[in-house]
Backbone as JSON Lines, residues from 0, in Angstrom:
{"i":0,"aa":"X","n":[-9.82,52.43,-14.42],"ca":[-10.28,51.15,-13.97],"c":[-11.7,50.94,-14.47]}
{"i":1,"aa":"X","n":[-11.79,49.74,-14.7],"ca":[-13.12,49.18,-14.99],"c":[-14.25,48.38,-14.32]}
{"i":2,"aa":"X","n":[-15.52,47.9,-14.01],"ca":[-15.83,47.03,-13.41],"c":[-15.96,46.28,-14.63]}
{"i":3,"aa":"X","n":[-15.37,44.97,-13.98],"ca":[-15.54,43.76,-15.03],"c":[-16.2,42.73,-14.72]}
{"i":4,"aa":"X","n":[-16.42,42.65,-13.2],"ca":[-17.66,41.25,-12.84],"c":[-18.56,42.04,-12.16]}
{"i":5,"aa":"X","n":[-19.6,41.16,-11.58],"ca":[-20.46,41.59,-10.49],"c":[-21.12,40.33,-10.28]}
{"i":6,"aa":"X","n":[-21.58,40.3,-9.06],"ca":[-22.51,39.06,-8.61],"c":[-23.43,39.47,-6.91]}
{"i":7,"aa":"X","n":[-24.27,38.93,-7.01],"ca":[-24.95,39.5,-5.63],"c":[-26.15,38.11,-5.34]}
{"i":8,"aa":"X","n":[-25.56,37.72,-4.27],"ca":[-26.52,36.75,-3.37],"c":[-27.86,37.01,-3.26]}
{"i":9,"aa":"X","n":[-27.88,38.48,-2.77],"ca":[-29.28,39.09,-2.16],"c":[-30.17,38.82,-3.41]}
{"i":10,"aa":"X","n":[-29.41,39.41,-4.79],"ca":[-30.16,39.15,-5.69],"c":[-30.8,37.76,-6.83]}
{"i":11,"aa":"X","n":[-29.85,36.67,-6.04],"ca":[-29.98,35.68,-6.32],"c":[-31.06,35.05,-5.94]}
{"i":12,"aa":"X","n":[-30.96,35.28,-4.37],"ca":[-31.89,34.67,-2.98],"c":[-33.48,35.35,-3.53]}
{"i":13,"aa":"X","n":[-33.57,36.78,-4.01],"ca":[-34.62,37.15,-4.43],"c":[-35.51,36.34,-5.88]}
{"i":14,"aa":"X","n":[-35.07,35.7,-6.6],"ca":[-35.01,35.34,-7.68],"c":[-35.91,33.71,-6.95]}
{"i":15,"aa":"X","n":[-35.7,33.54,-5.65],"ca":[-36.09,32.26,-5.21],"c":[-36.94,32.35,-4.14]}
{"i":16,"aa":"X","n":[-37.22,33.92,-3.81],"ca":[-38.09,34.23,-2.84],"c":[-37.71,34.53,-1.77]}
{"i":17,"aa":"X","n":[-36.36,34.41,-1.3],"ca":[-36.09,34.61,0.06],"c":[-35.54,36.12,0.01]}
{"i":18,"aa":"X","n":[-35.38,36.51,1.15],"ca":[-34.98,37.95,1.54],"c":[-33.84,37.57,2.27]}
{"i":19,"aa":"X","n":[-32.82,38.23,1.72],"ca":[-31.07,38.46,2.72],"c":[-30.89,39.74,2.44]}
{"i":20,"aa":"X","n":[-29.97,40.48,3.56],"ca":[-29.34,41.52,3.09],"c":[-28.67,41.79,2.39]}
{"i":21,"aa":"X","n":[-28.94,42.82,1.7],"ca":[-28.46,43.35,0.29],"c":[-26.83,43.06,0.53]}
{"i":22,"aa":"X","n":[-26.42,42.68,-0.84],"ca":[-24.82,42.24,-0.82],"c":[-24.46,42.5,-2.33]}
{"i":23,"aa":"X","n":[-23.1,43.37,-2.75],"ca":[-23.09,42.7,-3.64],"c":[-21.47,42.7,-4.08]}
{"i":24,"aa":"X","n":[-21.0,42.25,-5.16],"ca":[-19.09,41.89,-5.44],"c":[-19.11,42.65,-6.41]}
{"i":25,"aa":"X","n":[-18.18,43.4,-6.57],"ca":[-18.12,43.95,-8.06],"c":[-16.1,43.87,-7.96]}
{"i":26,"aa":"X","n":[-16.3,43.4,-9.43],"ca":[-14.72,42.91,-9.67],"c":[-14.14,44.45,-10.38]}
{"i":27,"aa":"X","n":[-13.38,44.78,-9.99],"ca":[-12.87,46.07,-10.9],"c":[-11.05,45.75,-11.12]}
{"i":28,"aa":"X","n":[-11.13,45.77,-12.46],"ca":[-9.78,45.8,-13.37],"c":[-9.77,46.33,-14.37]}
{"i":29,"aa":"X","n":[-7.97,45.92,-14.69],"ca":[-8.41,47.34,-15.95],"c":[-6.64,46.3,-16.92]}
{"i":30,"aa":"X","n":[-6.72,45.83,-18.0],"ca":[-6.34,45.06,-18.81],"c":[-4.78,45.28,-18.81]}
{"i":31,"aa":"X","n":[-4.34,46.81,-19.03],"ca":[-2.83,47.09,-18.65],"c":[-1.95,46.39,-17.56]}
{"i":32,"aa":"X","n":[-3.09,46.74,-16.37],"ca":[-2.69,46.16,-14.7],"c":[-2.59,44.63,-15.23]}
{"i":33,"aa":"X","n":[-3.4,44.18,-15.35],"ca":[-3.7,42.27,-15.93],"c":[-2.73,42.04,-16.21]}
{"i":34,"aa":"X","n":[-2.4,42.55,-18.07],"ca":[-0.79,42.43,-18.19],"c":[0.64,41.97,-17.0]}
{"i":35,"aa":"X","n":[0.6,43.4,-16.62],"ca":[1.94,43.7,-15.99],"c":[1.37,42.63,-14.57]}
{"i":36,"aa":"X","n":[0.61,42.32,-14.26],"ca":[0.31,41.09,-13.08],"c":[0.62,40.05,-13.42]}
{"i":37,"aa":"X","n":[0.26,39.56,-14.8],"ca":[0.4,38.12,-15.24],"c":[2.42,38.36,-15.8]}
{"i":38,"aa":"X","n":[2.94,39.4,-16.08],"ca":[4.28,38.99,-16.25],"c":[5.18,38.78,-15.3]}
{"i":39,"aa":"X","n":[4.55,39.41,-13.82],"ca":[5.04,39.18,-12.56],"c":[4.72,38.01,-11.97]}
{"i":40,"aa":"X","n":[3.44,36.91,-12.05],"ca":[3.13,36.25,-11.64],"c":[1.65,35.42,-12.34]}
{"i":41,"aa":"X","n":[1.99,34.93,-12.71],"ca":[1.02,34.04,-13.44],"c":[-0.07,32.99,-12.57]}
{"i":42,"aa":"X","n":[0.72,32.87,-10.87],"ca":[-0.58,32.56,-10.24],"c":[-1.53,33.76,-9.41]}
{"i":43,"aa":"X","n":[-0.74,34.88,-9.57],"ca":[-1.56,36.22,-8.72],"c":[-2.7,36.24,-9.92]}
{"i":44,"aa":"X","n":[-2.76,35.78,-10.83],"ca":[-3.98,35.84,-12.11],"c":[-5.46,35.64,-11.08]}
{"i":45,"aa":"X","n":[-5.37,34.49,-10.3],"ca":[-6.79,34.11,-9.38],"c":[-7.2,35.46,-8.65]}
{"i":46,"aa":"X","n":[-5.99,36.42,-8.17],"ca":[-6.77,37.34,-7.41],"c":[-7.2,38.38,-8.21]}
{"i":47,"aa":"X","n":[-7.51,38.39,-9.44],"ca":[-8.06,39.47,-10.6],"c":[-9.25,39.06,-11.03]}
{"i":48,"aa":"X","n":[-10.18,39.87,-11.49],"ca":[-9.83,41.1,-10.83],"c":[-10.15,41.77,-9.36]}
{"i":49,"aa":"X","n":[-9.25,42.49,-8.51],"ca":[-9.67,43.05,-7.35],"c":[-11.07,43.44,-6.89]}
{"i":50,"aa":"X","n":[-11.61,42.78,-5.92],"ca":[-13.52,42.68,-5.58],"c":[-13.58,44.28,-4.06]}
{"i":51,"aa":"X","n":[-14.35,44.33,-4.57],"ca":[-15.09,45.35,-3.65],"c":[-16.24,44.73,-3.12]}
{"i":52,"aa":"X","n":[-16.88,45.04,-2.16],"ca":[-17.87,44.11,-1.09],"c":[-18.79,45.49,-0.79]}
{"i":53,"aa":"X","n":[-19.95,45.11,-1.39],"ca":[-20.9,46.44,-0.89],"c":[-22.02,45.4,0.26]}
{"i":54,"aa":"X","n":[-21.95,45.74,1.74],"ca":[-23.11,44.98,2.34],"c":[-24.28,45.93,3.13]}
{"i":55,"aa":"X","n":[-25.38,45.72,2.97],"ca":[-26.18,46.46,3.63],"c":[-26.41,46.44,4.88]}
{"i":56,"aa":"X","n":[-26.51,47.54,6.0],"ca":[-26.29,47.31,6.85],"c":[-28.2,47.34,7.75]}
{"i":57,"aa":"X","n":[-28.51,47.11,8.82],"ca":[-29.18,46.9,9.17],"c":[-30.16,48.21,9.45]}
{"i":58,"aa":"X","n":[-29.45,49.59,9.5],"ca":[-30.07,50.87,9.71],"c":[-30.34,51.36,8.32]}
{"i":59,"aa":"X","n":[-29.82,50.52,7.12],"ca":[-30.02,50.98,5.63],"c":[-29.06,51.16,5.18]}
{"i":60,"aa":"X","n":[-27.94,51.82,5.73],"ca":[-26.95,52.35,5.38],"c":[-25.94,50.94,4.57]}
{"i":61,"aa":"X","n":[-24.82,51.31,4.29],"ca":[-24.01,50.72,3.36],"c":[-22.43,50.7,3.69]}
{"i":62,"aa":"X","n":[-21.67,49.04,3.7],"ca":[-20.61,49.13,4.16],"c":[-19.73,48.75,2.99]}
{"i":63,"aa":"X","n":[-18.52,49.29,2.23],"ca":[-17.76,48.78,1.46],"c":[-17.05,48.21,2.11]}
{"i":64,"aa":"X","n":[-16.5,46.85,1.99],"ca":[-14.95,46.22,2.04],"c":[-14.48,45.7,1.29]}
{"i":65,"aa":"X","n":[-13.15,45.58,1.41],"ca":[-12.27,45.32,0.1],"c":[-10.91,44.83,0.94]}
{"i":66,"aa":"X","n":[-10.2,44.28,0.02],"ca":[-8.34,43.44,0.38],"c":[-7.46,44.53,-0.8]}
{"i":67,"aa":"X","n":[-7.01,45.15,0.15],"ca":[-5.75,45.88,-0.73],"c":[-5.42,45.1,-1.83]}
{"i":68,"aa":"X","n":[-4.69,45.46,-3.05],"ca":[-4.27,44.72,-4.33],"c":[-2.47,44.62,-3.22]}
{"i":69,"aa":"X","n":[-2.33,44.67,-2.54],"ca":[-1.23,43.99,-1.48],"c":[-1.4,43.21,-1.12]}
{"i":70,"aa":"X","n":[-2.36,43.45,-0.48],"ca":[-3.31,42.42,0.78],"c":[-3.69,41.12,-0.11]}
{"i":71,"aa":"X","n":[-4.1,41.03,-1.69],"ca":[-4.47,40.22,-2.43],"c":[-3.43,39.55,-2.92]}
{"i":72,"aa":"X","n":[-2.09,40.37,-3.38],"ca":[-1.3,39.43,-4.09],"c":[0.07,38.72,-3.26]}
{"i":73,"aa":"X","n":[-0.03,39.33,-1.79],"ca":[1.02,38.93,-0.93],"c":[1.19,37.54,-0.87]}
{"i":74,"aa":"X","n":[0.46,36.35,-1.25],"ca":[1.17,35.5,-1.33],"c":[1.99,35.16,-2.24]}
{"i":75,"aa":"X","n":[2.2,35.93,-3.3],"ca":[2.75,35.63,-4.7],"c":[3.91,36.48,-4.48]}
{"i":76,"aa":"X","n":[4.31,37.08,-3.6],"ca":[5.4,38.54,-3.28],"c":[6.55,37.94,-3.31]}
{"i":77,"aa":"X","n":[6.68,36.37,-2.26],"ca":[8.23,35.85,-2.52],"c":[8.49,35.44,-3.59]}
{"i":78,"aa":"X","n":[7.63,34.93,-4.41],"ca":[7.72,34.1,-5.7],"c":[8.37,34.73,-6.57]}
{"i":79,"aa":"X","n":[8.07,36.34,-6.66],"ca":[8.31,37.4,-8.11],"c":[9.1,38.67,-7.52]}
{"i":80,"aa":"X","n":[8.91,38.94,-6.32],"ca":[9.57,39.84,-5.62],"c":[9.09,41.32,-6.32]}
{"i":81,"aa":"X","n":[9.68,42.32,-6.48],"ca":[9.81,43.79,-6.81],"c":[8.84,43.86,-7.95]}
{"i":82,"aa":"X","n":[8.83,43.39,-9.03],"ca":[7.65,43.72,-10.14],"c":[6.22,43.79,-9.47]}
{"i":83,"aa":"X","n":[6.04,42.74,-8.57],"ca":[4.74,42.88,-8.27],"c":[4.11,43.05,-7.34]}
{"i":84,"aa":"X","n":[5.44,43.54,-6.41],"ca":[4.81,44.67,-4.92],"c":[4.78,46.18,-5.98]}
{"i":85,"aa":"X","n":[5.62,46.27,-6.86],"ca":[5.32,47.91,-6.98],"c":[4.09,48.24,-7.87]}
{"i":86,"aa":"X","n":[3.48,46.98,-8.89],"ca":[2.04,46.96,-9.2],"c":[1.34,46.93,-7.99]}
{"i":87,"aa":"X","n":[1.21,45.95,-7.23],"ca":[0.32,46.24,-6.03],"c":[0.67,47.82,-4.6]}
{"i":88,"aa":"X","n":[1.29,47.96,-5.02],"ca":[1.75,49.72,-4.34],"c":[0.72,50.55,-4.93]}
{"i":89,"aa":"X","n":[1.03,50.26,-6.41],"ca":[0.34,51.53,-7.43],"c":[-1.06,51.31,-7.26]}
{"i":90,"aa":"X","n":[-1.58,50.03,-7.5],"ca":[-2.78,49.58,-7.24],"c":[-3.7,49.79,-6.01]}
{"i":91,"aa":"X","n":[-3.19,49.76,-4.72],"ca":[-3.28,50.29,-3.64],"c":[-3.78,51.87,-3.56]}
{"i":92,"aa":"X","n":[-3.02,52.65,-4.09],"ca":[-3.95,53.96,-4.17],"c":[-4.69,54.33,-5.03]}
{"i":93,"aa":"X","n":[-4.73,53.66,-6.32],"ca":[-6.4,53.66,-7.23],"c":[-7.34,52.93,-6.42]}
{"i":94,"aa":"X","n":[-7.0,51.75,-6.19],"ca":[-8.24,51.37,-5.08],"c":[-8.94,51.42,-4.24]}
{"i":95,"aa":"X","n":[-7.72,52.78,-3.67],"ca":[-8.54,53.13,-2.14],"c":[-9.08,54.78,-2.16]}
{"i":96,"aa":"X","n":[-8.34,55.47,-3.79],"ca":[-9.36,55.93,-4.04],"c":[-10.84,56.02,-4.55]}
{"i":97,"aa":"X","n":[-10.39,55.03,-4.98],"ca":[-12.25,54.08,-5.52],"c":[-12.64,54.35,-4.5]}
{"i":98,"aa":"X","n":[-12.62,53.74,-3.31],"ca":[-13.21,53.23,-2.55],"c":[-13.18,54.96,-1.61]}
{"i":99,"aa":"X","n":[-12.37,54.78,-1.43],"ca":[-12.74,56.95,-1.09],"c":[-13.96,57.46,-2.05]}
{"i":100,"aa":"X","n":[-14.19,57.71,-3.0],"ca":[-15.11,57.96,-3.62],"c":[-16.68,57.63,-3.77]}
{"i":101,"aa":"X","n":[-16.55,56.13,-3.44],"ca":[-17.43,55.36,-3.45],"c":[-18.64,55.98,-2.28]}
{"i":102,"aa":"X","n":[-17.71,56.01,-1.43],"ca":[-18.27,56.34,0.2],"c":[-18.57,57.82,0.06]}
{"i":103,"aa":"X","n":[-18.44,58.74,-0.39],"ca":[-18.58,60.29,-0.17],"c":[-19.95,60.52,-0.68]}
């Protein structure tokens, strides 16, 4: 997997003087997955790539959240059926090992 976007408020808001808590999106995909998403569903394309949510928390510390690649493409599930619950299955445990990792 790759990160392919990023964007952050906090760092925006800084750019204009104000102070928010640190925030930031990072899009992570990876072009194979893209593929096999867009042949299952050509509107699950909006939920790519899958965002991770880093927010700072008030003691310093740091909270990831994230929407399962389930959780993201379930509205598209009746539309295409089986191709693209078992991408979002597979997707589901690279992501949440990301996100296992992330945190350690």
């Amino acid at each position: 997997m790759r990160r392919v976007t990023g964007a952050s408020a906090s760092a925006g808001a800084k750019g204009r003087g104000l102070t928010i808590a640190g925030n930031r999106i990072v899009g992570v995909y990876r072009n194979d997955f893209a593929i096999r998403m867009l042949e299952a569903s050509i509107a699950a394309g909006i939920e790519a790539p899958i965002r991770y949510y880093v927010t700072e928390n008030k003691d310093g510390t740091a909270t990831l959240s994230f929407k399962t690649p389930s959780e993201a493409f379930s509205p598209y599930m009746k539309e295409c059926g089986d191709k693209l619950r078992e991408l979002a299955t597979e997707l589901d445990a690279l992501f949440g090992k990301i996100a296992e990792e992330a945190v350690q």
